[in-house]
C-alpha positions in Angstrom: -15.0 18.1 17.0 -13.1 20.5 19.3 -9.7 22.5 18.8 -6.9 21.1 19.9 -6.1 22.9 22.4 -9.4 22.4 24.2 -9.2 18.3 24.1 -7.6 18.2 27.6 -10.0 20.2 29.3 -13.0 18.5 27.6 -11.5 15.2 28.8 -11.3 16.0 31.9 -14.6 17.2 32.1 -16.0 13.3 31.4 -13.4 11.9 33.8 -14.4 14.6 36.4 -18.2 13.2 36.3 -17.4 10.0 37.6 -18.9 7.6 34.8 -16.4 4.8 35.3 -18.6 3.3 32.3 -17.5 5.3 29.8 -14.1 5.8 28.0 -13.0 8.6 26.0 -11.7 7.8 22.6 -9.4 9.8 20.9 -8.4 10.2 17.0 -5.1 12.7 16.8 -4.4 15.0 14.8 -7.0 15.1 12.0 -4.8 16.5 8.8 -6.3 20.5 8.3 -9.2 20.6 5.5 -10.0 24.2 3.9 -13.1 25.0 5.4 -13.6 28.3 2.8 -14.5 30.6 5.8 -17.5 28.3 7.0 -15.5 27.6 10.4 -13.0 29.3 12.4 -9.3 28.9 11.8 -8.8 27.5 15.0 -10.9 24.7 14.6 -8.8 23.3 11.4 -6.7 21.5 13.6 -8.8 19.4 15.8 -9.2 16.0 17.0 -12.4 13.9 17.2 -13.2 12.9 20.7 -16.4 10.2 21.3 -18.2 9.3 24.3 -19.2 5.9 25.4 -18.1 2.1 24.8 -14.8 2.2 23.0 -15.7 -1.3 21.8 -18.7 0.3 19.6 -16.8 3.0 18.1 -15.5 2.4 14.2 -13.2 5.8 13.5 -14.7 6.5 9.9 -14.5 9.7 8.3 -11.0 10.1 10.0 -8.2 10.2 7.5 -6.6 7.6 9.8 -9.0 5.2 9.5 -7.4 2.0 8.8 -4.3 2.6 9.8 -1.9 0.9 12.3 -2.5 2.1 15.9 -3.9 5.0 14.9 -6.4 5.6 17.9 -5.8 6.6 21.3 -8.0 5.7 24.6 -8.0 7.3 27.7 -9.5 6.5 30.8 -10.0 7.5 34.2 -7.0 6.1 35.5 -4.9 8.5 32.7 -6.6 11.8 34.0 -3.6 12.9 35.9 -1.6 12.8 33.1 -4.1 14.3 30.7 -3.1 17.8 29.2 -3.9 20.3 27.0 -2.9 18.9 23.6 -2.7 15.6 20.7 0.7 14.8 21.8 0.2 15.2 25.8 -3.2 13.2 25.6 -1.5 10.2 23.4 1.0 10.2 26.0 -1.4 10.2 28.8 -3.0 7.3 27.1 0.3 5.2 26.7 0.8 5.7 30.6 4.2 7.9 29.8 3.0 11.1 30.5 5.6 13.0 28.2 8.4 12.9 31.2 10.8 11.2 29.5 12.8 9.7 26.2 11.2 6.8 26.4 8.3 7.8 27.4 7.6 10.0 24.3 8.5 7.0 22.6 5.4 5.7 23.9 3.5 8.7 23.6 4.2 8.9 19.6 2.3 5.1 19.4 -0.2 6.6 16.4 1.6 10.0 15.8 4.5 10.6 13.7 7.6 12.7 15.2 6.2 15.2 12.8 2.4 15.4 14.4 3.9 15.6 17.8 6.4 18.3 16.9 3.7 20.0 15.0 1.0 19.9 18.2 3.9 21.5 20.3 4.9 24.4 18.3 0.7 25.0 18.2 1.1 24.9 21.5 3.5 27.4 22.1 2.3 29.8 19.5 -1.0 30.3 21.5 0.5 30.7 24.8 3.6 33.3 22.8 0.9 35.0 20.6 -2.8 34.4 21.4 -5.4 31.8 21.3 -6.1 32.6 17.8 -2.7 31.8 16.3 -3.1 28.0 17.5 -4.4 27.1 14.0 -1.8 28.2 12.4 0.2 26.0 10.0 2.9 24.7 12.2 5.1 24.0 8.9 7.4 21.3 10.6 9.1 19.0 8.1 11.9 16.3 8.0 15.1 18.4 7.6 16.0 19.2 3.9 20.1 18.7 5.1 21.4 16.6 7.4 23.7 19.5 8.8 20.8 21.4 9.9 19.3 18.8 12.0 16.8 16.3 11.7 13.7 18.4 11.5 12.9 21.6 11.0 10.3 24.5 11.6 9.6 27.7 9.4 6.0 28.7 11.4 8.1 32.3 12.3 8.4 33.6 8.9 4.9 33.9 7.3 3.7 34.8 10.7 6.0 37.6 11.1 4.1 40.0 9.4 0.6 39.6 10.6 2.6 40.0 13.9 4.5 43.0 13.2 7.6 41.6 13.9 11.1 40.3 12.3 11.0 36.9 11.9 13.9 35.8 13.7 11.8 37.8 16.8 9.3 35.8 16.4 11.5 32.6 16.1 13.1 33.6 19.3 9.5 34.2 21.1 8.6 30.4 19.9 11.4 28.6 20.8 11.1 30.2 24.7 7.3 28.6 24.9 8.5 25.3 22.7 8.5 21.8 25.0 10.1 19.7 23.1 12.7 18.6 25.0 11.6 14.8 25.2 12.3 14.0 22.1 15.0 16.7 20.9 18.0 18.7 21.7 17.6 22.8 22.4 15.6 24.0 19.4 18.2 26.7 17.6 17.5 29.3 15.5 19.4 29.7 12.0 19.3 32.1 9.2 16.2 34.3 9.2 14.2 32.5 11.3 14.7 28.9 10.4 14.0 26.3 13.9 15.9 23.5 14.2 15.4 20.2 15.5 18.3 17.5 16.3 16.5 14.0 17.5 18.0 12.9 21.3 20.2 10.1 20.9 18.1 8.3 23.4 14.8 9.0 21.9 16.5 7.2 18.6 17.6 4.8 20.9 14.8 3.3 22.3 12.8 3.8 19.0 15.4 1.2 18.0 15.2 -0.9 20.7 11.4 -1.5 20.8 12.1 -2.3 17.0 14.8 -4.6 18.3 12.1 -6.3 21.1 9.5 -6.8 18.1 11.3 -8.8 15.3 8.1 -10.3 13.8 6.5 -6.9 13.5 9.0 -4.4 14.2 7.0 -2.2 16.9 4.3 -1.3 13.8 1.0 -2.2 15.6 -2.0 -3.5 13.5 -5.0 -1.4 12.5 -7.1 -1.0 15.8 -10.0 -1.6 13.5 -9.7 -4.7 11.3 -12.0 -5.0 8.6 -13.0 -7.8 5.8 -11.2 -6.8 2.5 -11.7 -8.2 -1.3 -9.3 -7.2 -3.5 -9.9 -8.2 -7.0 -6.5 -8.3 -9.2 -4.8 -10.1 -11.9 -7.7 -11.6 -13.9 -6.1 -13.2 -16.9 -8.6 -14.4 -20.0 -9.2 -18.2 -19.9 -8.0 -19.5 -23.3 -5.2 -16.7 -23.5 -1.6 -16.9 -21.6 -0.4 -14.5 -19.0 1.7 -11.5 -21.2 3.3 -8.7 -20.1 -0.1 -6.4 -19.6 -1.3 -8.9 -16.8 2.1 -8.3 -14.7 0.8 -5.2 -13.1 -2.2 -5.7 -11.8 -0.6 -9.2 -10.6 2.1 -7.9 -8.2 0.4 -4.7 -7.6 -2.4 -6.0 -6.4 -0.3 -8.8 -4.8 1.2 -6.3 -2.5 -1.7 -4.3 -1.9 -3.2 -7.4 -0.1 0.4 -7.9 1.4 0.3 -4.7 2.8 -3.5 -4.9 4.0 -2.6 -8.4 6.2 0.3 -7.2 7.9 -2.3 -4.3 9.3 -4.2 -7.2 10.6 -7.2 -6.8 8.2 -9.0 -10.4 7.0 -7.8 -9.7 3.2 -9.4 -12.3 0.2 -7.7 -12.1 -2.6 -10.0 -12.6 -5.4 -8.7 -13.4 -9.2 -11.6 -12.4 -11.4 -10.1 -14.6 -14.8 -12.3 -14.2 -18.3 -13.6 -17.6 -17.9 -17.7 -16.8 -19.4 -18.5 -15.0 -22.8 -19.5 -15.3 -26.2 -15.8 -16.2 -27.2 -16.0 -19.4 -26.0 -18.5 -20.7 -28.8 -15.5 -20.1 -31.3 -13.0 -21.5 -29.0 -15.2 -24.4 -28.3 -16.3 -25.3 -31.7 -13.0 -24.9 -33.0 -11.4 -27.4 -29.9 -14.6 -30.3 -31.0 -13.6 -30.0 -34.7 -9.8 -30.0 -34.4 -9.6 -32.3 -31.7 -12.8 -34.6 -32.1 -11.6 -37.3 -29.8 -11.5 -35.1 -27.0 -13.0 -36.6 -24.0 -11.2 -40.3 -24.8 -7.7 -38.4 -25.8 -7.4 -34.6 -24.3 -5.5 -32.6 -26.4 -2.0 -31.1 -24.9 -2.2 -27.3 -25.7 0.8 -26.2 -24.9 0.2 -23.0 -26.7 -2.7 -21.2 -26.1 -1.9 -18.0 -27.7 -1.6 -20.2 -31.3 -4.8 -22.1 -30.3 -7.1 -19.0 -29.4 -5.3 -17.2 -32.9 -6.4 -20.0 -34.6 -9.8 -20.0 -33.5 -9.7 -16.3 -34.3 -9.2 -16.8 -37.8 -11.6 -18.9 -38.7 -14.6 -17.0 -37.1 -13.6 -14.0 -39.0 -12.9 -15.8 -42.0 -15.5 -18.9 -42.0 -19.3 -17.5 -41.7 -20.6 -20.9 -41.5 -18.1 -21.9 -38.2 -19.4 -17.7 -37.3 -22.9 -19.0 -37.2 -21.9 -22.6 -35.8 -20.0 -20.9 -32.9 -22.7 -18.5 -31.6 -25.2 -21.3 -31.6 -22.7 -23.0 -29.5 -22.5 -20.1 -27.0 -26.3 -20.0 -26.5 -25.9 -24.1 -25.9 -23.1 -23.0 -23.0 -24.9 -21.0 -21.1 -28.2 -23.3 -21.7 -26.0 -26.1 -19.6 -25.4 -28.2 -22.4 -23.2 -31.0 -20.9 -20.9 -31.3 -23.8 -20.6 -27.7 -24.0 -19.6 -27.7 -20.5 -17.3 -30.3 -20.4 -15.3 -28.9 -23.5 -15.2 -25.1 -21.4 -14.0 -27.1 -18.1 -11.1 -28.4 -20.2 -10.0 -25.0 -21.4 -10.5 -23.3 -17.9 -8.2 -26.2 -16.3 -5.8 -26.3 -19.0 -5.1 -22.3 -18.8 -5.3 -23.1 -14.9 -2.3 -24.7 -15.2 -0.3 -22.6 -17.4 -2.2 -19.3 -14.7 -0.5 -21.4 -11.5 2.9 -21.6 -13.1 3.5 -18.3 -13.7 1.6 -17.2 -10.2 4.5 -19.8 -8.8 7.1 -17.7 -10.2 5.7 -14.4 -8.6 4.9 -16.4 -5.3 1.6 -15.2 -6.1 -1.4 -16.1 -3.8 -5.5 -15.7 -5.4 -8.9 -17.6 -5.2 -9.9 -18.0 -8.7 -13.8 -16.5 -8.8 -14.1 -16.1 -12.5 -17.1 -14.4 -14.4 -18.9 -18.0 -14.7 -19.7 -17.4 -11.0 -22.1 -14.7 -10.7 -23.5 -15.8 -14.2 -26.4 -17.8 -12.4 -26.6 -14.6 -10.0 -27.2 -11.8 -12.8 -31.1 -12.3 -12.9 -31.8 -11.5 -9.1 -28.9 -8.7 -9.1 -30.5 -6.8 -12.5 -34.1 -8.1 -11.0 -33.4 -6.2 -7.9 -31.9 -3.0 -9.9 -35.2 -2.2 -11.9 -36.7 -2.5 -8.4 -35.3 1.0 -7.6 -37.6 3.6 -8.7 -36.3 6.1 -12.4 -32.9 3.7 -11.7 -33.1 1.5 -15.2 -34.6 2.7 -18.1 -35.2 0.8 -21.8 -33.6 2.6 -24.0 -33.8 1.0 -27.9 -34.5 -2.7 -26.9 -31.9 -2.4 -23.9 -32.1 -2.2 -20.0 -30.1 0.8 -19.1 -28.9 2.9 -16.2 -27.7 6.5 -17.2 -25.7 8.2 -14.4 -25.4 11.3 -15.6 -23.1 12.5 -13.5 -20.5 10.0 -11.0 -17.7 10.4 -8.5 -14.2 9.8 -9.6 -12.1 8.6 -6.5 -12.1 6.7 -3.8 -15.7 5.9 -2.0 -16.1 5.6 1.5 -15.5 6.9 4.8 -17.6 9.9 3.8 -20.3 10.9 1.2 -18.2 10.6 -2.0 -19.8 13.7 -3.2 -18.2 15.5 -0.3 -15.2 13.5 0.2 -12.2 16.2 -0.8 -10.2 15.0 -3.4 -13.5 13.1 -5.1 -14.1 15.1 -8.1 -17.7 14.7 -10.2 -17.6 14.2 -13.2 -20.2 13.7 -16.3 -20.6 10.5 -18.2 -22.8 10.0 -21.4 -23.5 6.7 -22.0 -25.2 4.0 -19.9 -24.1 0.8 -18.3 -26.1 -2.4 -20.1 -27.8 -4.6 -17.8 -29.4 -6.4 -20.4 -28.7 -6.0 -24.2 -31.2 -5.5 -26.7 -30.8 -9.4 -27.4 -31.3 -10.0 -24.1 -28.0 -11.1 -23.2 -25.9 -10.2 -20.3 -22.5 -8.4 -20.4 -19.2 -6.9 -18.3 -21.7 -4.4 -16.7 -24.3 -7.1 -15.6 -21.8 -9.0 -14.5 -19.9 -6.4 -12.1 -22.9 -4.9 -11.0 -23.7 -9.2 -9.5 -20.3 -9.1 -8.1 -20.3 -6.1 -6.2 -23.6 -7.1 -4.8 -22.3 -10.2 -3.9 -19.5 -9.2 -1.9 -21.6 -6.6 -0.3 -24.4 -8.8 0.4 -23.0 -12.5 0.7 -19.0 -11.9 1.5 -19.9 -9.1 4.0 -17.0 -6.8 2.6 -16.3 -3.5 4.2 -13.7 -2.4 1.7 -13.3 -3.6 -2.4 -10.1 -3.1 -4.1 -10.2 -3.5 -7.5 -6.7 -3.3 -9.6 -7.6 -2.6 -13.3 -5.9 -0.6 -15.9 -6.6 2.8 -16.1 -8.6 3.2 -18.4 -11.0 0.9 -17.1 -11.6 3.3 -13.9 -14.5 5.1 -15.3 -16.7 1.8 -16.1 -15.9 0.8 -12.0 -16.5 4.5 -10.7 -19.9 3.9 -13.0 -20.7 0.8 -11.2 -19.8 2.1 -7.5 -22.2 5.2 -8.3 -24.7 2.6 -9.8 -24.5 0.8 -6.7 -24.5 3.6 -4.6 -27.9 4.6 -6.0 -29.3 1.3 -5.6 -28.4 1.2 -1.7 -26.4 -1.6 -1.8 -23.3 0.9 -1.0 -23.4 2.6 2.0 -20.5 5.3 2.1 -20.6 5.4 5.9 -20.2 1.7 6.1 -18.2 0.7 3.2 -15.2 1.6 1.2 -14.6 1.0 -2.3 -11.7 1.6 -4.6 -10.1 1.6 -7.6 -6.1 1.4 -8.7 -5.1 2.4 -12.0 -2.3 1.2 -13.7 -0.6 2.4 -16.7 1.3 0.3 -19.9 4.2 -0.8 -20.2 6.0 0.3 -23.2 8.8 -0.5 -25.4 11.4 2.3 -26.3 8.9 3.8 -29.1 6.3 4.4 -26.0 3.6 2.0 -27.7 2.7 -1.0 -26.1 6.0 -3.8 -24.8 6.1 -6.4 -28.1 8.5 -8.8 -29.2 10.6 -8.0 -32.2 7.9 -9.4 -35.1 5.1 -6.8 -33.2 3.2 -9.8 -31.0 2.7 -9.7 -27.3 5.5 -10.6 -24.7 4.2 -13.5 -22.9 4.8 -13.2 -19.0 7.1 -16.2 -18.8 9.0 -15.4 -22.0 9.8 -11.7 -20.0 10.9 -13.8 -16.4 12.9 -16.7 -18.6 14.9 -13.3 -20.0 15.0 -11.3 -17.1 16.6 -15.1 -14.8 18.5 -15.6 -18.1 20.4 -12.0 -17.7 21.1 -12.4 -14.6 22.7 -15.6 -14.6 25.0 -14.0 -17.2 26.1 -11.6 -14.6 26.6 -13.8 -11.8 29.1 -15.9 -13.8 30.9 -12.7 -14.6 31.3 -12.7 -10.9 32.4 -16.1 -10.1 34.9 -15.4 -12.9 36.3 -12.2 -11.4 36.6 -14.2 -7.9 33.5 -11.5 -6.4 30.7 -14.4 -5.9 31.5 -18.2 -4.4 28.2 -19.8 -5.2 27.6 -22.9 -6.1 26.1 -24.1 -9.4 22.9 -24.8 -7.9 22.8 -21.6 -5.6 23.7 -19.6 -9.0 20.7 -20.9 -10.2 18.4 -19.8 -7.7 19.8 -16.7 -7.3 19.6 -15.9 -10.6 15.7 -16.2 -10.7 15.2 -14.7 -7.1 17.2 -11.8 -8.5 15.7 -11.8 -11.7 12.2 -12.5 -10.9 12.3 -10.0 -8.6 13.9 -6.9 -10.4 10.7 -7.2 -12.6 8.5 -7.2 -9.4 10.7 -4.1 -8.5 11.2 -1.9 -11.7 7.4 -2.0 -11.9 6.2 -1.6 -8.2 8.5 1.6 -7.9 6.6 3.7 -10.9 3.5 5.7 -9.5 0.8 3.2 -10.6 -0.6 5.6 -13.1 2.1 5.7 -14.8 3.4 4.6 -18.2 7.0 3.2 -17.5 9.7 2.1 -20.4 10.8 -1.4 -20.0 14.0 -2.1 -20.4 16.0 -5.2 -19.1 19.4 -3.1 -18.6 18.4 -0.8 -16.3 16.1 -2.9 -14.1 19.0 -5.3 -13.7 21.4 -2.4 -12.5 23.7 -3.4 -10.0 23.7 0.2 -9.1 20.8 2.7 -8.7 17.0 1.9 -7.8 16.8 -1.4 -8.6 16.2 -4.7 -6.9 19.5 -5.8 -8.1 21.1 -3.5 -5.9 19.1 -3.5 -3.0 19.2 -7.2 -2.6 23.4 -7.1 -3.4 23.1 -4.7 -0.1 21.0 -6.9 2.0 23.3 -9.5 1.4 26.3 -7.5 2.3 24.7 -6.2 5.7 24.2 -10.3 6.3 27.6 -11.0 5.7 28.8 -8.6 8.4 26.2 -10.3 10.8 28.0 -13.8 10.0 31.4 -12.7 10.3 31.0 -10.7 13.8 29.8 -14.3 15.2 32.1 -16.4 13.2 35.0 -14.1 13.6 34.5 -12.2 16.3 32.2 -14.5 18.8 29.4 -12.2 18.7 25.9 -13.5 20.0 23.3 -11.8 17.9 20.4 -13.1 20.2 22.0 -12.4 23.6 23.0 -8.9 22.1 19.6 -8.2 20.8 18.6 -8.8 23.9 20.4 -5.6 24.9 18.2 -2.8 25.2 20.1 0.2 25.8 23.2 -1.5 23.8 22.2 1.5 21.1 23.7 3.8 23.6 26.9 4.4 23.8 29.8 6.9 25.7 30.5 9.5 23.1 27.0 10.0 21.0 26.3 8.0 17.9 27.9 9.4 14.9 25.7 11.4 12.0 25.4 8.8 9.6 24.3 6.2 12.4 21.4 9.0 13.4 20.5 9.4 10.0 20.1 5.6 9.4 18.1 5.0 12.6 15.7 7.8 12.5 15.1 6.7 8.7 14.1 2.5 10.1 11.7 4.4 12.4 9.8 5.7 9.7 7.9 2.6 8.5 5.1 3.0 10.3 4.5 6.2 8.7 5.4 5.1 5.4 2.8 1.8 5.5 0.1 4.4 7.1 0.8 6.5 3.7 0.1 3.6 1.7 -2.7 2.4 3.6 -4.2 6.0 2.6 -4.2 5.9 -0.7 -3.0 2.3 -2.1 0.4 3.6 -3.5 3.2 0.6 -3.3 5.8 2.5 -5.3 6.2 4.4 -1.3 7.5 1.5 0.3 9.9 1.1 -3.0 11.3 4.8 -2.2 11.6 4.2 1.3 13.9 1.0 0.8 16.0 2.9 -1.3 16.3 5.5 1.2 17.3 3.2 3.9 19.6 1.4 1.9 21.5 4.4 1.0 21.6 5.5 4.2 22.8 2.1 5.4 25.5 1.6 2.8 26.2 5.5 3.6 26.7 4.4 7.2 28.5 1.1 6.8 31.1 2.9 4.4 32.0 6.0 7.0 31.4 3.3 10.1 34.0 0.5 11.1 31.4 -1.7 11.8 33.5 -4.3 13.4 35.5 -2.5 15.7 36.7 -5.3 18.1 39.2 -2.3 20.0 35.9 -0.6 20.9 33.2 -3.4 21.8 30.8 -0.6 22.7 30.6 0.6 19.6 30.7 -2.7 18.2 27.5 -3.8 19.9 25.4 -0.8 18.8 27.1 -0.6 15.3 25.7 -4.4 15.1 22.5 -3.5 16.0 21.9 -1.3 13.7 23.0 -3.4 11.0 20.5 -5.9 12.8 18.1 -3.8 12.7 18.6 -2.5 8.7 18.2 -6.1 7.8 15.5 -6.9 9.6 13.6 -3.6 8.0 14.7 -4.6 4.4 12.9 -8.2 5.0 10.0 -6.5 6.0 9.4 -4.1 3.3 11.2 -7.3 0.4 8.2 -9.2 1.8 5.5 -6.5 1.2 7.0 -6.1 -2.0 6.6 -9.9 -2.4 10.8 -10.5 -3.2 12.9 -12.7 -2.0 15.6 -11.7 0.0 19.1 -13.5 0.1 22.1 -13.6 2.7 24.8 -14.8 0.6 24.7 -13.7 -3.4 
């Protein structure tokens, strides 16, 4: 761990010794961490630089871990170009060596426009001021106005008074030692002492074009270090249908895997369904009894809401069936055939009704239910009470009292130390055996974690639960911990947190007579609606579609303004549905992000119906970005906004937050609509700016596919 500044010289100090063997790794810009006095200030920004193999070297404990192209190696052959800082060595390690546009381009491969800037203004406040100002917080940010530039950089005013000077002096005194000329215009200095930063139009150029080169993955590289992922979502109750409290963790944890595969990381999605309990003696008993010709004549339950109700009732009202159905559940889990063969039934016949709805959401998931690790739980609690003071019997039952656990995300670091991972005391146990010597929930995720440790091999666990459910998992992860079956160093486990959805009172979504919105009563409503309004359309002479394209586009659109209104809430949220504002044609909503894509489509057609325009040949076009007379502000804005995916997905990546990408496609579609509006797109007097004006239209599609398929919605070119 070295400063900064220093990384250059060290490097160069390994290439110098002539050990062709080894390769020099580096990890930019690691994000500052308050070290409470324990370390120098100069230290806080540093980079990690390893020694040996590249091949061996896994970057944990770097907040970049994971990420897409986050790691940089340079070799012998890059010595020349080496330098003295995060930006110059990245660009050494690209081959650009910071000389040019597109160079720096190449340079930023891992570093965001903000790290770069911010390595460069460290740079020049050490060789303006001293060594000892190079930690200083180089407080660059994406500009809060458009009319101030594109970025921005406020370093000059808290340091003007340890300096003894006005700030604008100190502004001044910056700018002179500032190199950021590859990437921006002359730095100038506004107000007080306010830097800013306007983006070279060939530096957003070829950002663009290396887009433009890359359709399948839009120049966003996959994680240098791919790694075997279980996420474990969804997780309906076997006998129950899909309601409104299961679409969450569905499509959140839908995209989450979405998001983990297009970083190139082996993802298995894992559906943990309520398929093994002591429910399923009432729900069998009452299936024999009501349907006794079963196995000749299945039974067609349509319903299963009414059939587990009804089962319900009578095992609170009937303490004979009470007694009769817990006898049955010891004869379940004993292996009774007819037992087993009645449970298969209701597993394959909620199956069914599971696979529809998952249809609908073009939702992807192995089922692995509970029944699974049931023949597993005796070796997993077995090798628990192996662990020296770990279980204890407390009144009959096998316990493990934690005491006290980490809440947050485990991995990449000692949880205890990890910032942001705060302790925190729990008084009760988790049950691995009851005092009846039964098994429960905690028995039965403490077997599945050790299973996909042990057997699946997984380096990072996702689970997507509600909420509330986060202490019983953090429980679990510490329990495992303890056991050393978790290895923080090696492994990385998590756990999302989703609020409710509520109705207008703020209790709980319900139908009108106070029962539970079934999942494909809320998508029938939402396609329904939006049928409604695209016949409104036709009628007013705005939308030509056929019957049959109506129809689909009524459920794409539907189906996916539910996928939408929920993905953009902070996961930990409670959110108020309500039909009329997800199915806004204007605002954040699907509805009119989707009316947008199609309208950016539609100018795609018409330039090559209309105007002869070859898309291909012109995408072909490198430089066709560029044009005599600058781009215009609302074109810069737009392209400097596509070239932020990579950061966005890198922020997700971090902390499992899909509501970002659901901000950032806003963003870009406002600035695109923004662009088209103030832009004469189709400009056949001009073909220049005809050709680059079509690119970037290009280009906004081809962005808003990318982040509809993350989000796991449909996009459409004609609505």
């Amino acid at each position: 761990l070295v400063p900064s500044l220093k990384l250059g010289k060290v490097a160069d100090q390994f290439f110098s010794a002539g050990r062709p063997e080894l390769e020099v790794s580096y990890c930019p810009s690691l994000r500052p961490q308050p070290m409470k006095g324990r370390i120098s200030q100069a230290v806080m920004f540093a980079g990690l630089l390893r020694v040996g193999p590249a091949a061996a070297w896994v970057a944990r404990g770097s907040p970049k871990a994971g990420r897409f192209g986050s790691r940089k190696t340079l070799t012998a052959a890059s010595k020349a170009a080496a330098a003295e800082s995060p930006a110059a060595a990245a660009a050494a390690a690209a081959g650009a060596g910071g000389a040019s546009p597109g160079a720096a381009a190449a340079a930023l491969e891992g570093l965001t426009i903000a790290e770069w800037t911010a390595s460069k203004v460290r740079e020049a406040l050490a060789t303006a001021f001293g060594d000892e100002y190079a930690g200083s917080d180089a407080m660059v940010t994406a500009a809060t106005k458009t009319n101030f530039g594109d970025y921005q950089c406020n370093a000059a005013l808290p340091l003007a008074k340890p300096l003894g000077s006005k700030p604008r002096d100190v502004a001044t005194k910056l700018v002179e030692n500032l190199d950021v000329g590859d990437l921006f215009l002359e730095p100038k200095i506004e107000g007080p002492g306010f830097i800013n930063l306007v983006l070279r139009d060939d530096f957003v150029s070829a950002q663009l074009a290396a887009m433009q080169a890359d359709p399948g993955r839009l120049a966003v590289p996959e994680a240098n270090t791919k790694e075997r992922v279980v996420v474990d979502f969804s997780s309906p109750n076997i006998a129950k249908e899909m309601h409104v409290g299961h679409l969450r963790s569905t499509i959140i944890g839908d995209t989450i895997c979405r998001i983990l595969e297009y970083a190139g990381h082996e993802v298995v999605r894992l559906n943990h369904v309520g398929d093994w309990g002591t429910q399923f003696g009432m729900l069998i008993l009452h299936l024999r009894t009501e349907f006794p010709d079963f196995v000749n004549s299945p039974p067609n339950i349509t319903d299963l809401t009414t059939f587990y109700k009804g089962a319900k009732a009578r095992f609170d009202s009937d303490e004979a069936f009470k007694k009769e159905a817990q006898l049955t559940v010891v004869k379940l889990q004993s292996g009774d055939a007819e037992c087993r063969k009645v449970w298969q039934l209701l597993c394959d016949i909620s199956k069914q009704a599971f696979d529809g709805v998952y249809a609908r959401l073009d939702v992807k998931a192995e089922e692995r239910g509970e029944s699974f690790y049931n023949s597993r739980i005796p070796a997993a609690v077995e090798a628990l009470q192996q662990v020296p003071g770990l279980v204890i019997e407390d009144k009959g039952a096998e316990c493990v009292f934690l005491g006290d656990v980490p809440f947050g995300c485990c991995g990449e670091g000692a949880a205890s130390e990890k910032e942001g991972v705060k302790r925190q005391a729990v008084n009760y146990p988790l049950f691995l055996r009851k005092g009846d010597g039964g098994f429960g929930y905690d028995s039965t995720d403490m077997t599945a974690i050790k299973h996909r440790l042990e057997e699946m091999k997984a380096e990072w666990v996702v689970y997507v639960t509600d909420k509330r459910q986060a202490e019983h998992f953090y429980m679990c992860f510490e329990c495992a911990r303890r056991a050393g079956w978790l290895d923080d160093s090696k492994q990385r486990f998590e756990h999302v947190g989703f609020g409710m959805v509520c109705g207008e009172d703020g209790k709980p979504y319900k139908t009108r007579s106070g029962e539970t919105v079934r999942l494909v009563d809320l998508l029938d409503e939402s396609s329904k609606r939006m049928r409604q309004s695209l016949d409104e359309r036709v009628a007013e002479g705005k939308c030509q579609l056929s019957a049959s394209a109506l129809e689909l586009a009524s459920k794409t659109i539907g189906y996916g303004a539910v996928k939408y209104f929920d993905l953009k809430q902070h996961p930990s949220t409670d959110y108020v549905f309500d039909y009329d504002r997800m199915l806004d044609t204007k605002g954040d909503t699907a509805v009119y992000l989707l009316f947008a894509y199609a309208r950016f489509a539609s100018i795609l057609r018409k330039a090559e119906a209309e105007h002869g325009v070859d898309l291909k040949q012109l995408a072909a076009e490198a430089g066709a970005f560029l044009r005599e007379g600058g781009m215009e502000k609302e074109e810069v804005a737009l392209a400097l906004e596509l070239a932020q995916l990579q950061d966005v997905l890198n922020l997700v990546l971090s902390d499992l937050m899909p509501h970002r990408i659901c901000g950032y496609l806003y963003d870009v579609c406002v600035k695109a609509t923004t662009f088209v509006t103030a832009c004469f797109v189709l400009d056949k007097a001009r073909p220049d700016v005809m050709k680059s004006r079509l690119l970037l239209c290009a280009a906004t599609c081809a962005m808003m596919e990318q982040c509809f398929q993350l989000l796991g919605i449909k996009p459409l070119d004609r609505i």
